[in-house]
C-alpha positions in Angstrom: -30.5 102.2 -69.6 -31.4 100.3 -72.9 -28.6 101.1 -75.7 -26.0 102.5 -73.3 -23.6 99.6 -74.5 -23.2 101.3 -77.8 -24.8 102.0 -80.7 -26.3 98.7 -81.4 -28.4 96.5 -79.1 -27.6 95.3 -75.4 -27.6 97.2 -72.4 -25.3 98.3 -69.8 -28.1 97.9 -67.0 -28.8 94.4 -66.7 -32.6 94.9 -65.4 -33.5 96.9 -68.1 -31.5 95.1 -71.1 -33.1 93.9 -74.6 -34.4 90.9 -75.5 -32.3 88.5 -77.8 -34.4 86.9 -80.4 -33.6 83.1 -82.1 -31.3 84.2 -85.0 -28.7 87.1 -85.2 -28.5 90.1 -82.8 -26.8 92.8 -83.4 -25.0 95.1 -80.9 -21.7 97.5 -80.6 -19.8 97.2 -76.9 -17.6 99.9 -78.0 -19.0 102.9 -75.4 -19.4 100.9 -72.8 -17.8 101.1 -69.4 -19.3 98.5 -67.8 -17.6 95.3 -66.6 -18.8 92.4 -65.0 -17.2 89.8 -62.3 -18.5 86.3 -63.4 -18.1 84.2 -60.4 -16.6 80.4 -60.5 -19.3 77.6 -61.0 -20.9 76.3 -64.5 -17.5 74.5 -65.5 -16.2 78.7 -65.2 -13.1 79.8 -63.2 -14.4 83.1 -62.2 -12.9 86.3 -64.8 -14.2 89.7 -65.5 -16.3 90.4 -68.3 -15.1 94.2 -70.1 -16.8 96.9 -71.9 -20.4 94.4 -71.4 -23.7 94.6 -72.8 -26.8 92.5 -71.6 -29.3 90.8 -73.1 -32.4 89.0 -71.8 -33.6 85.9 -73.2 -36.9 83.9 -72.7 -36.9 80.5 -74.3 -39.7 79.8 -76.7 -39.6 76.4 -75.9 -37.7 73.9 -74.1 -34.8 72.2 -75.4 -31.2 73.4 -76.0 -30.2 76.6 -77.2 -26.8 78.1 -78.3 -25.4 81.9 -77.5 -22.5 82.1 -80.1 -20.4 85.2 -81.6 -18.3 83.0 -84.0 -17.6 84.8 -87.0 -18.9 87.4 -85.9 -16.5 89.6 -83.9 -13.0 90.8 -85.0 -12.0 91.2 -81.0 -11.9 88.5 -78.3 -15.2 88.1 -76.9 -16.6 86.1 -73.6 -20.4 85.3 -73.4 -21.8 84.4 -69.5 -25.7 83.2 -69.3 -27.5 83.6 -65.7 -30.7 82.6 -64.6 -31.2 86.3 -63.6 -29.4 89.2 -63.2 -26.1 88.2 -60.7 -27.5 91.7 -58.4 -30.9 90.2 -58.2 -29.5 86.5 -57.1 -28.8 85.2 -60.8 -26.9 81.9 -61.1 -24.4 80.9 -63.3 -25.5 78.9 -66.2 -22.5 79.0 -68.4 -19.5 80.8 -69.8 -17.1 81.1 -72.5 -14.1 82.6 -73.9 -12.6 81.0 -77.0 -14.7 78.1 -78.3 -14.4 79.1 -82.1 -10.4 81.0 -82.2 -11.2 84.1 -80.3 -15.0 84.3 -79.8 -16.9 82.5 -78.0 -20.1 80.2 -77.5 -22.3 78.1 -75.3 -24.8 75.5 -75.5 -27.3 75.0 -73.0 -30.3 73.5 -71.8 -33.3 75.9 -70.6 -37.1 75.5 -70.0 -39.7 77.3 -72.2 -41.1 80.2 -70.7 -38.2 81.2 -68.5 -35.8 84.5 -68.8 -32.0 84.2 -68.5 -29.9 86.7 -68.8 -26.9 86.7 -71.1 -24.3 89.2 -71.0 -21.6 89.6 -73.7 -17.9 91.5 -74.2 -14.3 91.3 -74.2 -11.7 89.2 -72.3 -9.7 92.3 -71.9 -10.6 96.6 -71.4 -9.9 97.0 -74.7 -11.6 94.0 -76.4 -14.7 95.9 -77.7 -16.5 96.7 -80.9 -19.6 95.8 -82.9 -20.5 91.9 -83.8 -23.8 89.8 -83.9 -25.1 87.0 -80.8 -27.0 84.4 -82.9 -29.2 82.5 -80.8 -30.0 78.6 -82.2 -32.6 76.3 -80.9 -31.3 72.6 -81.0 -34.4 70.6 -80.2 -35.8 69.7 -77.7 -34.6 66.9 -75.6 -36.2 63.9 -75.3 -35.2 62.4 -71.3 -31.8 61.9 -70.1 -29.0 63.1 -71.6 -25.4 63.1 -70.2 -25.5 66.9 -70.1 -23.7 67.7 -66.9 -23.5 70.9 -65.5 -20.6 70.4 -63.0 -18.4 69.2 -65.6 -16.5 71.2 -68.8 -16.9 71.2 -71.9 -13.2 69.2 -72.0 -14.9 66.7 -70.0 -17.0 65.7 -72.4 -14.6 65.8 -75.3 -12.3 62.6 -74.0 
């Protein structure tokens, strides 16, 4: 249920987890047990996910939002975004292990009104502890962009 990830925020129980608000979030993976298989798609090879809390997430508007820990964590973190819990049929949206030295982050687009589910925690069993998700609106688009979801970040960096 709701705080079983630790003593901050998250939850072990993806149907049940917290919401993530634009700005910083706090939460503590230490406690948990929990760890989730992320399959391969979104630009992701597919990896496991340890000691994970998750968080819910409905966009107040549309446009492109970032899920980062930078800064934030002293462990090695992963972050994974679904459209809804991976039990219930949730897709893949995104992942990330080491976009800013050890932590991680991801930028996507999503469409106001709509719940994702992120879930966040530690490349390895005993990457764990307490840290902050800040969540950052980047405007909304106006048409077209290249934004690919089939390709990787790399992709776009050449």
């Amino acid at each position: 249920g709701k705080g079983d990830g630790g003593t901050a925020g998250g939850s072990t129980d993806c149907t049940s987890a917290p919401a993530l608000v634009v700005g910083s979030n706090a939460f503590n993976t230490s406690s948990s047990t929990l760890s989730v298989s992320v399959p391969a798609g979104a630009g992701c090879s597919s990896h496991t996910i340890y000691k994970a809390n998750w968080f819910t997430f409905v966009a107040p508007t549309t446009g492109s939002y970032t899920f980062a820990t930078c800064d934030s964590t002293s462990w090695d973190s992963r972050l994974a975004l679904f459209t809804a819990c991976p039990s219930s049929g949730g897709t893949l949206l995104a992942c990330n292990d080491d976009s800013c030295a050890l932590q991680s982050q991801i930028t996507v687009p999503l469409n106001q009104g709509s719940t994702y589910r992120l879930v966040v925690g530690g490349y390895g069993a005993s990457n764990a502890g307490a840290g902050d998700v800040t969540v950052a609106e980047s405007g909304s688009g106006g048409g077209g962009g290249g934004w690919n979801p089939w390709l990787r970040r790399r992709d776009y960096e050449q």
